[in-house]
C-alpha positions as CSV (number, residue, x, y, z in Angstrom):
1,X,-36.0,3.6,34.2
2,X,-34.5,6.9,34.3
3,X,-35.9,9.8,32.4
4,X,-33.7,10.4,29.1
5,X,-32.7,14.7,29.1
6,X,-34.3,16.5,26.1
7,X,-33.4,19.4,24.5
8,X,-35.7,21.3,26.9
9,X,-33.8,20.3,29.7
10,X,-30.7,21.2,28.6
11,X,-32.2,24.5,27.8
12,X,-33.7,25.2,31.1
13,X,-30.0,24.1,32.6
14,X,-28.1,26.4,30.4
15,X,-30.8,29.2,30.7
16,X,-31.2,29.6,27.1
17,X,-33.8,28.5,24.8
18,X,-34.5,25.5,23.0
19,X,-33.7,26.7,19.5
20,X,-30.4,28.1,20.4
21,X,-29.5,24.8,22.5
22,X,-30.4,22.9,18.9
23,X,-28.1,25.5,17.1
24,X,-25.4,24.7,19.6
25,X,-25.8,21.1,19.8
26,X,-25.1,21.6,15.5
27,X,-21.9,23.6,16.1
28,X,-23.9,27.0,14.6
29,X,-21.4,29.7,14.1
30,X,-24.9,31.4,15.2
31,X,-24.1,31.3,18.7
32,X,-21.7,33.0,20.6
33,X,-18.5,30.6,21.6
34,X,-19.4,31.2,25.6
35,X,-22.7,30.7,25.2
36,X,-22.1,27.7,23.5
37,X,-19.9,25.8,25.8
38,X,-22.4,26.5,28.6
39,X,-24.8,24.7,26.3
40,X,-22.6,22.2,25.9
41,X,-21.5,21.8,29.6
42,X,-25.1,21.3,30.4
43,X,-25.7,18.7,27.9
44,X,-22.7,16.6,29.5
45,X,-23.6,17.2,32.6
46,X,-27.6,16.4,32.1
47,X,-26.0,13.1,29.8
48,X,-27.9,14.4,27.4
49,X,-27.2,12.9,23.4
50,X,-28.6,14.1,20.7
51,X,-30.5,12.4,18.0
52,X,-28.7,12.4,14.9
53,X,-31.3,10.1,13.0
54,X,-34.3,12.9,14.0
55,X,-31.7,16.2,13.3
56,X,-31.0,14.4,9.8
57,X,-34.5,14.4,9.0
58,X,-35.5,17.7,10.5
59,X,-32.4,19.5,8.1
60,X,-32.3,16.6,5.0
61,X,-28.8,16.1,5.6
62,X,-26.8,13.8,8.0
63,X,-22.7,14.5,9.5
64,X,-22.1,10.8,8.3
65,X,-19.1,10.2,5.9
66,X,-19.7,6.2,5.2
67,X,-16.1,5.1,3.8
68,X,-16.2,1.4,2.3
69,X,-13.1,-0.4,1.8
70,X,-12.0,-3.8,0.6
71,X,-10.9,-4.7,3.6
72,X,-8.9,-3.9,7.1
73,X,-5.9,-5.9,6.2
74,X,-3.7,-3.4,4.4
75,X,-2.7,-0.8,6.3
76,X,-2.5,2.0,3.8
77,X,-6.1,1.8,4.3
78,X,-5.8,2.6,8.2
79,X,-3.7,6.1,7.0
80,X,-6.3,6.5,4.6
81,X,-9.5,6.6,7.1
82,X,-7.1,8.2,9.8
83,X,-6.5,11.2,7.2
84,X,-10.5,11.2,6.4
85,X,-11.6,11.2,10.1
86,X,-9.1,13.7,11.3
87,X,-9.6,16.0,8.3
88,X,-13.8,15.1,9.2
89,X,-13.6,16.0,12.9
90,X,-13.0,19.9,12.3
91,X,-16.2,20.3,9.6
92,X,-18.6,19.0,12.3
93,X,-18.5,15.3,10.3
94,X,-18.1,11.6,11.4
95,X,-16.7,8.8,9.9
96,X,-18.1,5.2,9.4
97,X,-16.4,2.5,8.1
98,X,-17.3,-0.7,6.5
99,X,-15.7,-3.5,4.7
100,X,-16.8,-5.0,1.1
101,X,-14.3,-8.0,1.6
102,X,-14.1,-8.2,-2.4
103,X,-17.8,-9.4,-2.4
104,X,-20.1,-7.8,-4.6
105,X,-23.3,-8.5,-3.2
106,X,-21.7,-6.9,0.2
107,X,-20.9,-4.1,-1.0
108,X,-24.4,-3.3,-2.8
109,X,-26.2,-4.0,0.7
110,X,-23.3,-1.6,2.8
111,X,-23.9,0.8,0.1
112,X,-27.4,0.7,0.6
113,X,-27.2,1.0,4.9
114,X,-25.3,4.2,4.2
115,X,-28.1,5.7,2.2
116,X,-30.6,4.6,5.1
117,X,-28.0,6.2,7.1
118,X,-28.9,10.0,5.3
119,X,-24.6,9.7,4.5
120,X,-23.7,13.0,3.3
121,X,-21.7,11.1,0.7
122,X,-19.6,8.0,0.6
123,X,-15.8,7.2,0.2
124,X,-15.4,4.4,-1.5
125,X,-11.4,3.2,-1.4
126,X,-9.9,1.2,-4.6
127,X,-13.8,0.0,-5.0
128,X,-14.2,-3.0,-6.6
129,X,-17.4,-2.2,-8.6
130,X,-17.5,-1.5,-12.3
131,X,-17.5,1.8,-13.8
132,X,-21.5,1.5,-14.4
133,X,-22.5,0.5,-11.0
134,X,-20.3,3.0,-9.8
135,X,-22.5,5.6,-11.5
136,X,-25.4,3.9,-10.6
137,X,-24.5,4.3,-6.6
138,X,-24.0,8.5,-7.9
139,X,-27.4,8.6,-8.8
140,X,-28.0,7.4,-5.3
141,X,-25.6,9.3,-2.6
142,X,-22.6,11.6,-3.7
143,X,-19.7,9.0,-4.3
144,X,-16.0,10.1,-4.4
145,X,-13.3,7.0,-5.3
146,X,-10.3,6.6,-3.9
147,X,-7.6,5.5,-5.3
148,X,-9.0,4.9,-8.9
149,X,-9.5,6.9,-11.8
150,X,-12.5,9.0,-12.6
151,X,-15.6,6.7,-13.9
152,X,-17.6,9.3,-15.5
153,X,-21.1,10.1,-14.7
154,X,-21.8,12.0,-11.3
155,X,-18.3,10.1,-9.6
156,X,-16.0,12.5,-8.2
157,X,-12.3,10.7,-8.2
158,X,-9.1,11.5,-6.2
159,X,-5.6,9.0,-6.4
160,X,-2.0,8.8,-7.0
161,X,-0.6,10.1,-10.1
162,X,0.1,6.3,-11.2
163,X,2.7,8.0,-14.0
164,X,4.5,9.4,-12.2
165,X,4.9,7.1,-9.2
166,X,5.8,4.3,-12.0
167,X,8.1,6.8,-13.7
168,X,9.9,7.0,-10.3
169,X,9.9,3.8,-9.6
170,X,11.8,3.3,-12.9
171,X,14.2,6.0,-12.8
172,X,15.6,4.8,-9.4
173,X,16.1,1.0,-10.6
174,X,17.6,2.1,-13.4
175,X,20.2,4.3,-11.5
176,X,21.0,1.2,-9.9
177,X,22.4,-0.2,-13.1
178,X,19.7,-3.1,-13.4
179,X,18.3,-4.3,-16.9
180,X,15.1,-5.8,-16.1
181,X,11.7,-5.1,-13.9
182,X,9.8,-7.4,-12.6
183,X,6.0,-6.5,-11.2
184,X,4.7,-8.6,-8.2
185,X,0.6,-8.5,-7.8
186,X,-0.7,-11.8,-5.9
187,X,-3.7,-13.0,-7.1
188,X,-4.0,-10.6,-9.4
189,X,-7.3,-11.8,-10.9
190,X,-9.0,-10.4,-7.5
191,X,-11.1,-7.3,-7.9
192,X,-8.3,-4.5,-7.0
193,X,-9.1,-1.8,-9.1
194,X,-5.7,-0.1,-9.1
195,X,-3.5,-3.5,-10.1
196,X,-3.9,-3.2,-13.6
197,X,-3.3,0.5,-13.8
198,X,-0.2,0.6,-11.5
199,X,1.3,-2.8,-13.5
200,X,0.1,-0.5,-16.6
201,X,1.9,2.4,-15.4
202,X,5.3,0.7,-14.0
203,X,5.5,-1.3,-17.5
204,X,5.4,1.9,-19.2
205,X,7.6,3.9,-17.5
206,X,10.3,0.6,-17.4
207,X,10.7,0.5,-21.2
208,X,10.6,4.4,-21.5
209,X,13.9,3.3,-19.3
210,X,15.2,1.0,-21.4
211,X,14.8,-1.7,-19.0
212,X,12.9,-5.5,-19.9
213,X,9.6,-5.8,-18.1
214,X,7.7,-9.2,-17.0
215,X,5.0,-9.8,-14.0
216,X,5.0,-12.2,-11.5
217,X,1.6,-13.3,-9.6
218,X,2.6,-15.5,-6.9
219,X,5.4,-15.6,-4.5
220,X,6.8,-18.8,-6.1
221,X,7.0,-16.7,-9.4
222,X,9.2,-13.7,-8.2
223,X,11.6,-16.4,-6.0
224,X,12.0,-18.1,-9.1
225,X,13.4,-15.1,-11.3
226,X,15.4,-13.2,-8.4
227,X,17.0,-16.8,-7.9
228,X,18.0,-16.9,-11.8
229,X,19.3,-13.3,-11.9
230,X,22.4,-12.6,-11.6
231,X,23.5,-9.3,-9.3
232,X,22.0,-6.2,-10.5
233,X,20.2,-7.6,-13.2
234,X,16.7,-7.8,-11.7
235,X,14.8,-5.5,-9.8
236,X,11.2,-5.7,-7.9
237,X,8.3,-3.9,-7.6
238,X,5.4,-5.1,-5.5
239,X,2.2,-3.7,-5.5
240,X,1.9,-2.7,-2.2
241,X,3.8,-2.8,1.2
242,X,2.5,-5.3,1.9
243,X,3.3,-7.8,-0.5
244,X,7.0,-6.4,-1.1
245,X,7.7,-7.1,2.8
246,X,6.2,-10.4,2.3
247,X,8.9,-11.0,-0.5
248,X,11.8,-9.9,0.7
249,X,11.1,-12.2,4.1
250,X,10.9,-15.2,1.8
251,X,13.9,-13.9,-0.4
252,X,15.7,-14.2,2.7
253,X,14.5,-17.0,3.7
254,X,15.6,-18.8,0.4
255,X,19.2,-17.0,1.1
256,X,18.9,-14.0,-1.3
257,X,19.5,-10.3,0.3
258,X,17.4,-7.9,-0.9
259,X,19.4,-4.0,-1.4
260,X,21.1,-2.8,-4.3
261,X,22.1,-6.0,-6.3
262,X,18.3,-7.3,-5.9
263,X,16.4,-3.8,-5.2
264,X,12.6,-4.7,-4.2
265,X,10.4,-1.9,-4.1
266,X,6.6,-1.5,-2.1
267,X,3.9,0.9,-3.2
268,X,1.9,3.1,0.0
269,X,4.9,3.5,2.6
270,X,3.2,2.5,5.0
271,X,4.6,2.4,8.8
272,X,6.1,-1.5,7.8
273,X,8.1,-0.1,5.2
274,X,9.8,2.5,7.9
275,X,10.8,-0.3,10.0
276,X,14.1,-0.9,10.6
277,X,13.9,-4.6,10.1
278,X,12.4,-4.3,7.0
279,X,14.2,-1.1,5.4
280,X,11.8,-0.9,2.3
281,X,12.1,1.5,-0.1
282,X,8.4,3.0,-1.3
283,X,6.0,5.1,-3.3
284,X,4.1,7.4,-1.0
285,X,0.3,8.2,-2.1
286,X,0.3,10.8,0.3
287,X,-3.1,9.8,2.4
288,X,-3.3,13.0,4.0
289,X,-3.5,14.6,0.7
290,X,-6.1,11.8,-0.8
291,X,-8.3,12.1,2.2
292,X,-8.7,16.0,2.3
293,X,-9.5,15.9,-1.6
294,X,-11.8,13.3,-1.1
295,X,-13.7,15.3,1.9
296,X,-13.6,18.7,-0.4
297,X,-15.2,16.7,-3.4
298,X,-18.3,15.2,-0.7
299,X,-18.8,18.6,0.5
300,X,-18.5,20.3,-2.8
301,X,-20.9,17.8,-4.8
302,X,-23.8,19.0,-2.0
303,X,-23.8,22.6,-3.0
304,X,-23.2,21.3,-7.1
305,X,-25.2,18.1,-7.1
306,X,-25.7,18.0,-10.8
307,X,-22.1,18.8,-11.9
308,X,-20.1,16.1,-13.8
309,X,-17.5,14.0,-11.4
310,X,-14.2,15.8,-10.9
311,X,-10.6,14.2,-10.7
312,X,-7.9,14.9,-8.6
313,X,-4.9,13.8,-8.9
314,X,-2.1,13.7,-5.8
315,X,1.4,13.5,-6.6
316,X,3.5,10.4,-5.3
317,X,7.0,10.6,-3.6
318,X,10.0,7.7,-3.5
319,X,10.9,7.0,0.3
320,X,14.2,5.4,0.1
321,X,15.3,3.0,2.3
322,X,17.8,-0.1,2.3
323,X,16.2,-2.3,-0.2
324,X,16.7,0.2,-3.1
């Protein structure tokens, strides 16, 4: 078996010593940037990898970001962990990624291999937890939420302004002359943590529009009433891209065009809403946005560990497209 390279070695290749190889192998602005790509050209060269699980122990704190999300389906939550690992990869960090899959006791034992991981802090995107346990994990690792309001306790929080993406919403339905709003979330008993506050927020913003509100939680439900309406009378919001380009398929399917006299809107614009063959108008979280906040509130809570949680807030935008 071949001999794995050590520090040492990639000292005695680089002609430097050990503790400057260890301060270049951890990206110390310590060390000069030639001297530090020799290091590094040595280490690659020698295939030499260092030990993350031993440096996390030597300095007490580890580059892991974990990030737990419901699941892999939706893919806001690809643009969400594509904002955190890109925004990670410049501060010396790296991402892992786990899914809950809605299951409580899943999430408790993922939450707990981060914290055997040493994660710096954890991500934890439109968790399905309840406030208390999400105060519990706090006390445990630095937690930031995505995509849900602040919890109280040590939680840091960043999401959407849900107002003002309902307000929107509302304002651009009712410039298309229609008189009611309907609100699409399947299944919405599931743990989502952001259904009842974005239903919550659309509702409010329709009737401060003057317009008739009413849910729908299944597909069957919302064929129903755009099938009743009459032109212009009904418009749609889903709760996600998701399951707005799921409904207008089957509103086609049932011979119903979706556009200005049946407007159906999606929430994330997501890369299916920009396709042409689905033309969906939608509210943009801006994921960029909620994954730099959520980075700056990790990094922050290190340096103020004892500080109550902070909320941010990141402003929505209305992408129109044919549908609305």
């Amino acid at each position: 078996m071949a001999q794995v390279p050590t520090q040492e070695d990639v000292a005695r290749a680089a002609g430097v010593s050990r503790g400057l190889v260890s301060l270049a192998l951890a990206d110390s602005s310590r060390v000069a940037d030639a001297t530090k790509k020799r290091i590094l050209e040595a280490a690659d060269r020698l295939g030499y990898v260092r030990n993350l699980g031993a440096a996390s122990l030597a300095s007490n704190r580890s580059p892991v970001v974990g990030v737990l999300l419901p699941d892999l389906r939706n893919p806001f939550f690809e643009d969400v962990v594509d904002s955190l690992q890109r925004n990670a990869e410049p501060r010396g960090l790296v991402v892992l990624v786990a899914t809950a899959s809605n299951d409580r006791q899943r999430e408790r034992a993922v939450m707990r291999r981060f914290r055997e991981l040493r994660a710096m802090a954890v991500v934890l995107v439109s968790p399905g937890a309840s406030a208390r346990v999400m105060r519990e994990y706090a006390r445990q690792v630095p937690v930031v939420t995505l995509g849900l309001a602040r919890s109280g306790g040590l939680v840091d929080a960043v999401h959407v302004d849900e107002a003002t993406a309902g307000r929107l919403v509302a304002a651009r339905l009712r410039a298309l002359d229609v008189s009611e709003l309907l609100h699409l979330a399947l299944d919405a008993g599931r743990r989502d943590s952001t259904i009842a506050a974005r239903r919550d927020a659309v509702e409010a913003a329709a009737r401060a529009e003057g317009l008739a509100f009413r849910c729908a939680e299944t597909m069957d439900g919302a064929l129903a009433a755009a099938s009743a309406a009459r032109p212009r009378e009904l418009g749609i919001v889903a709760h996600n891209d998701l399951e707005a380009i799921a409904l207008v398929s089957a509103l086609r399917l049932n011979g119903l065009s979706p556009g200005p006299s049946l407007p159906v809107v999606g929430f994330d614009d997501t890369y299916l809403a920009a396709m042409p063959e689905f033309g969906l108008t939608s509210v943009s979280q801006d994921p960029d946005a909620l994954g730099v906040a959520a980075l700056d509130l990790a990094l922050r809570r290190l340096d103020e560990p004892g500080r109550p949680g902070v909320e941010v807030i990141v402003q929505p935008r209305l992408t129109l497209r044919a549908t609305a």
